[in-house]
C-alpha positions as CSV (number, residue, x, y, z in Angstrom):
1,X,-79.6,22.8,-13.7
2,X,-80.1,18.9,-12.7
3,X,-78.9,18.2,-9.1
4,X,-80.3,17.9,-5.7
5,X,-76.9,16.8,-4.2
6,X,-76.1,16.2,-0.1
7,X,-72.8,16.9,1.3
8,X,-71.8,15.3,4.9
9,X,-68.9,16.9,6.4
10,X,-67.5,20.9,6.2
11,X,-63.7,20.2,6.3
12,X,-61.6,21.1,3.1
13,X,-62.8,18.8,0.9
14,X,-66.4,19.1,1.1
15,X,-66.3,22.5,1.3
16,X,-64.1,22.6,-1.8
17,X,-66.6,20.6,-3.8
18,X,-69.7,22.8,-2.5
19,X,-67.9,25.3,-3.7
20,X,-67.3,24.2,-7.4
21,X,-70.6,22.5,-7.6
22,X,-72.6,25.5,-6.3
23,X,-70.2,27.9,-8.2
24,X,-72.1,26.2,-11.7
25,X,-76.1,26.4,-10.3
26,X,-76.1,23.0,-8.4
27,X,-78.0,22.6,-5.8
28,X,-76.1,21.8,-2.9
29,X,-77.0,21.4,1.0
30,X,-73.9,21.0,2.9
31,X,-74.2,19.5,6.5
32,X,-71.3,18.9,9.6
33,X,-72.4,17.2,12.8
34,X,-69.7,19.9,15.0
35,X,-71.7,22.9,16.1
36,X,-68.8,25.2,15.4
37,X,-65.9,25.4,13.3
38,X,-62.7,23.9,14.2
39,X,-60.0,26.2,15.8
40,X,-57.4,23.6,15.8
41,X,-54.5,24.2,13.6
42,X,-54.2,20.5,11.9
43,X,-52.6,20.5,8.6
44,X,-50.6,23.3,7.2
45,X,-49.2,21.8,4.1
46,X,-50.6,23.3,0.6
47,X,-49.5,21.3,-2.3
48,X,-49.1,22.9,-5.8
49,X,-51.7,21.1,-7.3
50,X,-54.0,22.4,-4.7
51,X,-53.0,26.1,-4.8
52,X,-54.2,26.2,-8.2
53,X,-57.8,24.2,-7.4
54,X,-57.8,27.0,-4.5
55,X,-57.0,29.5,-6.8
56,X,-59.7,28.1,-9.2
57,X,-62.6,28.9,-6.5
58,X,-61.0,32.4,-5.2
59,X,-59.5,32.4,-2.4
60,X,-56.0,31.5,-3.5
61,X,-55.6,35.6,-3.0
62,X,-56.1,35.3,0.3
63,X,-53.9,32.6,1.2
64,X,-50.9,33.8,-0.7
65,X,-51.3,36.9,1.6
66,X,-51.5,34.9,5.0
67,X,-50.0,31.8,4.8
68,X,-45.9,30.9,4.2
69,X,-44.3,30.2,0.5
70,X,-41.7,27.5,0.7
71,X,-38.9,26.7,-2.0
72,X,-36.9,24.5,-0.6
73,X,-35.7,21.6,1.7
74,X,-33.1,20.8,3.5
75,X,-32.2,17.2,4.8
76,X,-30.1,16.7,8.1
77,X,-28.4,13.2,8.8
78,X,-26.9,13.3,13.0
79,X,-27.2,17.0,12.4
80,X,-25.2,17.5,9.0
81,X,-26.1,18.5,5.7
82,X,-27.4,15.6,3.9
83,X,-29.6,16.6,0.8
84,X,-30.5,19.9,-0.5
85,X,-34.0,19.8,-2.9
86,X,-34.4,23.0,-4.7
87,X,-38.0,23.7,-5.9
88,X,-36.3,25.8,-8.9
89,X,-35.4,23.0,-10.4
90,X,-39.3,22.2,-10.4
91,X,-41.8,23.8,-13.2
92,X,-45.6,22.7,-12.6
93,X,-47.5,25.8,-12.1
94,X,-46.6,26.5,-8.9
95,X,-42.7,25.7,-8.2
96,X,-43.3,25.8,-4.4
97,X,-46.1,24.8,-2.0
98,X,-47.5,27.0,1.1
99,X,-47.8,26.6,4.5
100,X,-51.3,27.9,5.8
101,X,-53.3,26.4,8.8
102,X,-55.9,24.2,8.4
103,X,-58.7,26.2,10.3
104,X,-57.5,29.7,7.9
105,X,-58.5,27.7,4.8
106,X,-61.5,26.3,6.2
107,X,-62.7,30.0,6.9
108,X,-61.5,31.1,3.8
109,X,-63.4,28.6,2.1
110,X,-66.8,28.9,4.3
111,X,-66.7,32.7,3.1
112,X,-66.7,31.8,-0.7
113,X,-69.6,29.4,-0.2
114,X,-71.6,32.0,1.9
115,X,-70.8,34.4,-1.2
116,X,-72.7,31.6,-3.4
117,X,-75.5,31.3,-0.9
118,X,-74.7,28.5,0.6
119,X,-74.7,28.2,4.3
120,X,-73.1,25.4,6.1
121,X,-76.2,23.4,8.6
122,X,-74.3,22.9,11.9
123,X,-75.1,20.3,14.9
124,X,-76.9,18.0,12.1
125,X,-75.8,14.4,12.4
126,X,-77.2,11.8,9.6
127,X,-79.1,8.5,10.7
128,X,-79.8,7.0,7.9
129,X,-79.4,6.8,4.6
130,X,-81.7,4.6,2.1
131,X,-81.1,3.8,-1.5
132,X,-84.1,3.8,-3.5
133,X,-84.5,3.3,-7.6
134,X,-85.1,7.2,-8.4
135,X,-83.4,9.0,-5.0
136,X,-81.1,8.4,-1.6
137,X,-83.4,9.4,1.5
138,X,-82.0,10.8,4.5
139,X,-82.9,10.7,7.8
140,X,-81.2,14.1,9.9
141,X,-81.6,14.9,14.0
142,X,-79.9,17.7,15.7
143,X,-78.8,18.3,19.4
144,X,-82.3,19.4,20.6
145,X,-83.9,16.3,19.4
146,X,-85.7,17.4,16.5
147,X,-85.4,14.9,13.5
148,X,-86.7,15.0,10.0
149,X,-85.9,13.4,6.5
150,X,-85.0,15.1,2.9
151,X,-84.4,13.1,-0.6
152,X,-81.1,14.1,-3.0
153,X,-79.8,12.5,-6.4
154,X,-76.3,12.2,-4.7
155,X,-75.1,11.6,-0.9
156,X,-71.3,12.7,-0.5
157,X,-69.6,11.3,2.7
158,X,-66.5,14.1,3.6
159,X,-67.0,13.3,7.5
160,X,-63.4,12.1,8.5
161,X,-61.5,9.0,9.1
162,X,-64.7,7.7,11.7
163,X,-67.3,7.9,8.6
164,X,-71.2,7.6,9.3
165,X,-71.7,7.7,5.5
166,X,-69.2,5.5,4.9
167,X,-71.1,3.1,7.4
168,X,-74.5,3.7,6.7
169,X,-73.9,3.0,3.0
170,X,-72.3,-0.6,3.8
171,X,-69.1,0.2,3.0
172,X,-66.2,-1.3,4.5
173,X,-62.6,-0.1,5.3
174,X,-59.0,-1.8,6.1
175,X,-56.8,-0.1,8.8
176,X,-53.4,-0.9,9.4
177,X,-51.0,0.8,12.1
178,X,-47.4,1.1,12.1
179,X,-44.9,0.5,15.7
180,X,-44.5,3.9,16.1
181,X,-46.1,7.3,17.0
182,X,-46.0,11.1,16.4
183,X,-45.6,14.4,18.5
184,X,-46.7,17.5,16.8
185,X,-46.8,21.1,18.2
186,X,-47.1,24.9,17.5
187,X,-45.1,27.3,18.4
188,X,-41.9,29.7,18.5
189,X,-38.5,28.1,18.6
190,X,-35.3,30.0,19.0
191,X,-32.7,29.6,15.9
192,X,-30.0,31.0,13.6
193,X,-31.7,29.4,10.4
194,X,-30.8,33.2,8.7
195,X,-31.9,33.1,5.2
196,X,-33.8,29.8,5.4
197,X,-37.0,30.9,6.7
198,X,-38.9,29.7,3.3
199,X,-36.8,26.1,4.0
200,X,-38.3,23.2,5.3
201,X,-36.0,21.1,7.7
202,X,-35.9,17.8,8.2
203,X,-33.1,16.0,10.9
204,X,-33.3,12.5,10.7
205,X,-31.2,10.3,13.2
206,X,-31.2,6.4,14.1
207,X,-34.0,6.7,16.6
208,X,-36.4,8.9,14.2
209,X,-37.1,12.4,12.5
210,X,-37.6,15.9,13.4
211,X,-39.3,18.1,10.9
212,X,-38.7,22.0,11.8
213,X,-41.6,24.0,9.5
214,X,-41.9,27.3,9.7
215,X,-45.4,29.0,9.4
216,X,-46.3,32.7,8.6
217,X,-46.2,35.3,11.6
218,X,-42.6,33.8,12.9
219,X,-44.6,30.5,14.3
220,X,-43.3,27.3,13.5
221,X,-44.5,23.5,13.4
222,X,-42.2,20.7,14.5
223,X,-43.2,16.8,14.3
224,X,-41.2,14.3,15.8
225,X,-41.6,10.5,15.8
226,X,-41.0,8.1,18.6
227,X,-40.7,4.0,18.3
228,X,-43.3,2.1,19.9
229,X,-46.9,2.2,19.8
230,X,-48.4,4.9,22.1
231,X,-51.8,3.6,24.1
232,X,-53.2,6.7,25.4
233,X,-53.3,10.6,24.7
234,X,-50.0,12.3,26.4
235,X,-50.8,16.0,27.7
236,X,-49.2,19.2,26.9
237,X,-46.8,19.1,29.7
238,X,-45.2,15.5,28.3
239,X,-45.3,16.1,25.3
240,X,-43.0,19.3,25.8
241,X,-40.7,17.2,28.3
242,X,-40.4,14.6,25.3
243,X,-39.8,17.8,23.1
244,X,-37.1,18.7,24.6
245,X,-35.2,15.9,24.8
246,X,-35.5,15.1,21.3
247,X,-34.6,18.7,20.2
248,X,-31.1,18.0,22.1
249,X,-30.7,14.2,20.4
250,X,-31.4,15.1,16.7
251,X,-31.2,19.4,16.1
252,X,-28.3,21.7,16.1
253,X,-27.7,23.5,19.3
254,X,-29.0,26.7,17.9
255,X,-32.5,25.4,18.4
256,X,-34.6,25.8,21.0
257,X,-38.6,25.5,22.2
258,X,-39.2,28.9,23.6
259,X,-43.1,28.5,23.9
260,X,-45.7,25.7,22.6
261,X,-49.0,27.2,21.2
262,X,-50.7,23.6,20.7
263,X,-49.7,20.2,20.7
264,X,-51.0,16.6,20.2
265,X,-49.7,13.3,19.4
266,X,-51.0,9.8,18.1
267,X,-49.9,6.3,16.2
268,X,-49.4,6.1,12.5
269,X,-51.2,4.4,10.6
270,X,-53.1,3.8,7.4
271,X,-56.8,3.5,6.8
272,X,-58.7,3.1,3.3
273,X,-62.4,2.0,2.1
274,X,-62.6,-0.6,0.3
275,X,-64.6,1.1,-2.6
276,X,-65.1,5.1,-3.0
277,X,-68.8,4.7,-4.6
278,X,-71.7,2.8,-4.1
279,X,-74.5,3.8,-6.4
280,X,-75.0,7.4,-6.4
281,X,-73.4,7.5,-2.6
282,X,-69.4,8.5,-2.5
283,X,-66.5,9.1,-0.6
284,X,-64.1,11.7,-0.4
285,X,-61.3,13.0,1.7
286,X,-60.8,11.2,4.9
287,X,-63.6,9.1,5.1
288,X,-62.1,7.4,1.6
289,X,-58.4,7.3,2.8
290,X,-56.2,8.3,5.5
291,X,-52.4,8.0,5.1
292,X,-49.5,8.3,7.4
293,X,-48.8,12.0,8.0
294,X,-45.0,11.9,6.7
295,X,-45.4,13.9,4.0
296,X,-48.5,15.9,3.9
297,X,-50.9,13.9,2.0
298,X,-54.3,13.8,3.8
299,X,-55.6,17.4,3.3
300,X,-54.1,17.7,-0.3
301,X,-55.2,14.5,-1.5
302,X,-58.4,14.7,0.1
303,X,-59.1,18.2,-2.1
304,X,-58.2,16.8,-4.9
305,X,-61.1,14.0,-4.4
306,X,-63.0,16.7,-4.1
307,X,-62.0,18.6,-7.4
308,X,-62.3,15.1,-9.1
309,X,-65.5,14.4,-7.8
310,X,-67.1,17.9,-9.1
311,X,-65.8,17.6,-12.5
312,X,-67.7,14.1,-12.7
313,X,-70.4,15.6,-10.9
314,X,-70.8,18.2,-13.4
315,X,-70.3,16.1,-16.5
316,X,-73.1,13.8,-15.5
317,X,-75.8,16.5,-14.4
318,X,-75.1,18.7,-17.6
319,X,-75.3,15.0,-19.7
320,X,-71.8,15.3,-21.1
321,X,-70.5,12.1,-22.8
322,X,-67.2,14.2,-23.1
323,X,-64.9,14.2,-20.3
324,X,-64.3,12.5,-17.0
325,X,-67.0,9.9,-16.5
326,X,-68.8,9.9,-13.0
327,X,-68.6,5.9,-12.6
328,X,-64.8,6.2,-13.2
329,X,-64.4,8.5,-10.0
330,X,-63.8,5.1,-7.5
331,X,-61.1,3.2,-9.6
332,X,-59.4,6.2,-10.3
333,X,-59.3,7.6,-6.7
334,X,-58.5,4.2,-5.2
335,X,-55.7,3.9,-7.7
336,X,-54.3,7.6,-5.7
337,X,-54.7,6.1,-2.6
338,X,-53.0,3.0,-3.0
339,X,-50.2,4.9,-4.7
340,X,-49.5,7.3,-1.6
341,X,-50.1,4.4,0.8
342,X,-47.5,2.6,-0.7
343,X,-45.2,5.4,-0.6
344,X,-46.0,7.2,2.5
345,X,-45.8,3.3,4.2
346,X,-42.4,3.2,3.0
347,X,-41.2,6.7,3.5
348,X,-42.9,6.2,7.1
349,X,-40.4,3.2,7.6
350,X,-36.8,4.6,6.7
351,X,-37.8,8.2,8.7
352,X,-39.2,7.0,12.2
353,X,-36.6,3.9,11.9
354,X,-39.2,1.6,13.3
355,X,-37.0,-0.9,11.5
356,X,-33.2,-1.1,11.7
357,X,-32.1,0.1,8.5
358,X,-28.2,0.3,7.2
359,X,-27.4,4.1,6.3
360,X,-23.8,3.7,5.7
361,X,-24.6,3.2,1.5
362,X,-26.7,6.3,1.9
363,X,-24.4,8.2,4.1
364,X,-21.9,7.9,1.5
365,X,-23.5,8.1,-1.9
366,X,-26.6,10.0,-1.6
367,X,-25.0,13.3,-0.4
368,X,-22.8,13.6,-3.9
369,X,-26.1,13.0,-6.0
370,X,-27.5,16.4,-5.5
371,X,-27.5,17.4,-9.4
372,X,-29.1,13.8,-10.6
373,X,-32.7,14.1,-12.0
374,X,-34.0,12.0,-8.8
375,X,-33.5,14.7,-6.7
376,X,-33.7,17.8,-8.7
377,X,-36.9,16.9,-10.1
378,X,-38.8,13.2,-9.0
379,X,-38.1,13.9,-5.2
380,X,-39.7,18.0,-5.7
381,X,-42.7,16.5,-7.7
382,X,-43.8,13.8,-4.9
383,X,-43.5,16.4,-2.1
384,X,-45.5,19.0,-4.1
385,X,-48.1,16.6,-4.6
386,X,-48.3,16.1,-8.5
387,X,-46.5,12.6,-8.3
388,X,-49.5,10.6,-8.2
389,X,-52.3,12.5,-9.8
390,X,-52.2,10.9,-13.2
């Protein structure tokens, strides 16, 4: 088969479109400028759509065994029952979504490539890239100094929010950033949730939101936001302080930090390139968009790019005139993006309360609309991910 095709960047979403492309006789060189894999935890959330691309390639085996099934979420106002959204209620193909880390999926997904001989080239940075009529040319160096150049039919940029494809192609990016920033740690919380360990919890209060998500293996994730803009990187030891005092502010008593496993913290905002292709060079995952982490977009959306990108990919090196069309891959991912900026901008606002916002017209009606359709079914289907994909 047709294809000579260079993919910068070994997180989920260029490893997920190695994966399809190498899984159908493409050749593929896949290239990530870190010389190891990350360790770091990072996202957890698995959206339905995504189980079932995961699933397409193998490995969704393996993270129904490891990873955390959840059905169901459970909304907190001052502490009290709020809203109750039942996944049951739901029917794509998968009525739930998983909890998994990050680093699990990228080893799963590292293993299926190495199954289709593919072998990720560490420590490789690109340099430059140059379009020509029949081919891209790329200029590669590693950490000892060696440098050398190598020509594909496509250049895919998966390399993260800080791009160099993105740059060395000319493409240029908006960023905008939101008065207020996030806390997010690992680890094992005391609590009397009893039967709610598959329940995702969020306590929302006038000065922000805690999210309580458990994990597999009795961890659990909890995200907190704090008004203001934060200037610097806070260590461990204040962001458990701050921890604990928003633990007593916005969750019931019966929930408490007994040990933090990792920990970070940083401003939201919203980043996104102003076109996801530029001749045969094109953007996926992070270095195409980056959204406000209420909600779990980045990772999920950022596979899907991938999955979208493959099938065009595939179309156009087999000659199909059937099907989805490689040039339509920009408008129809920047259309995505747009979408769950818009949303997650605005969901972003009413949780962290960087705005004063009247509650007492939700207080009092939203609680008593627990069988309308809104909640039983559009408020399931933009948390799963499907929302947005058509």
């Amino acid at each position: 088969m047709r294809g000579n095709i260079l993919i910068v960047g070994a997180g989920p979403a260029g490893m997920v479109l190695a994966c399809m492309l190498a899984k159908n006789g493409v050749k593929v060189k896949i290239v990530d400028k870190r010389q190891h894999s990350s360790s770091i935890p990072r996202a957890i959330n698995i959206a339905s759509p995504v189980l079932k691309i995961f699933d397409d390639l193998g490995i969704g085996q393996r993270i129904g065994k490891n990873g955390l099934k959840l059905d169901e979420l459970n909304v907190y106002w001052n502490k009290n029952p709020f809203i109750n959204i039942n996944y049951k209620y739901y029917k794509p193909d998968y009525p739930y979504f998983f909890h998994l880390e990050q680093s699990k999926i990228e080893c799963y997904l590292s293993d299926k490539l190495q199954s289709h001989g593919v072998h990720i080239k560490r420590a490789v940075s690109v340099n430059d890239i140059k379009v020509n009529p029949s081919d891209i040319h790329v200029n590669f160096s590693k950490l000892n100094g060696e440098t050398w150049g190598e020509s594909f039919n496509y250049v895919i940029g998966c390399d993260g929010g800080n791009s160099t494809v993105r740059e060395l192609a000319g493409i240029g990016c908006a960023q905008e950033k939101y008065p207020a920033h996030f806390m997010l740690i690992d680890g094992e919380i005391i609590h009397q949730f009893k039967n709610k360990i598959n329940h995702l919890h969020y306590y929302l209060s006038e000065n922000g939101y805690l999210i309580v998500a458990p994990l597999a293996n009795g961890k659990c994730r909890m995200i907190a936001s704090v008004k203001g803009v934060q200037s610097g990187k806070q260590t461990e030891g204040q962001i458990s302080e701050k921890f604990k005092e928003i633990l007593l502010e916005r969750a019931p008593s019966n929930l408490k930090l007994n040990k933090i496993l990792w920990g970070t913290s940083g401003n939201y905002f919203h980043r996104i390139a102003d076109v996801a292709s530029k001749g045969n060079v094109f953007l996926a995952g992070d270095a195409l968009h980056q959204f406000s982490p209420v909600g779990g977009a980045n990772m999920n959306v950022g596979v899907q790019d991938a999955s979208s990108l493959g099938e065009r990919l595939l179309n156009e090196i087999r000659g199909k005139s059937s099907g989805k069309n490689l040039r339509e891959y920009s408008n129809e991912r920047l259309y995505v993006a747009w979408r769950y900026i818009k949303e997650t901008a605005s969901m972003t606002r009413l949780l962290t309360r960087y705005e004063s916002i009247n509650m007492s017209e939700h207080e009092k009606y939203l609680p008593n609309m627990k069988n309308r359709k809104y909640i039983k079914h559009t408020l399931p289907e933009m948390f799963s991910g499907d929302y947005f994909i058509n």
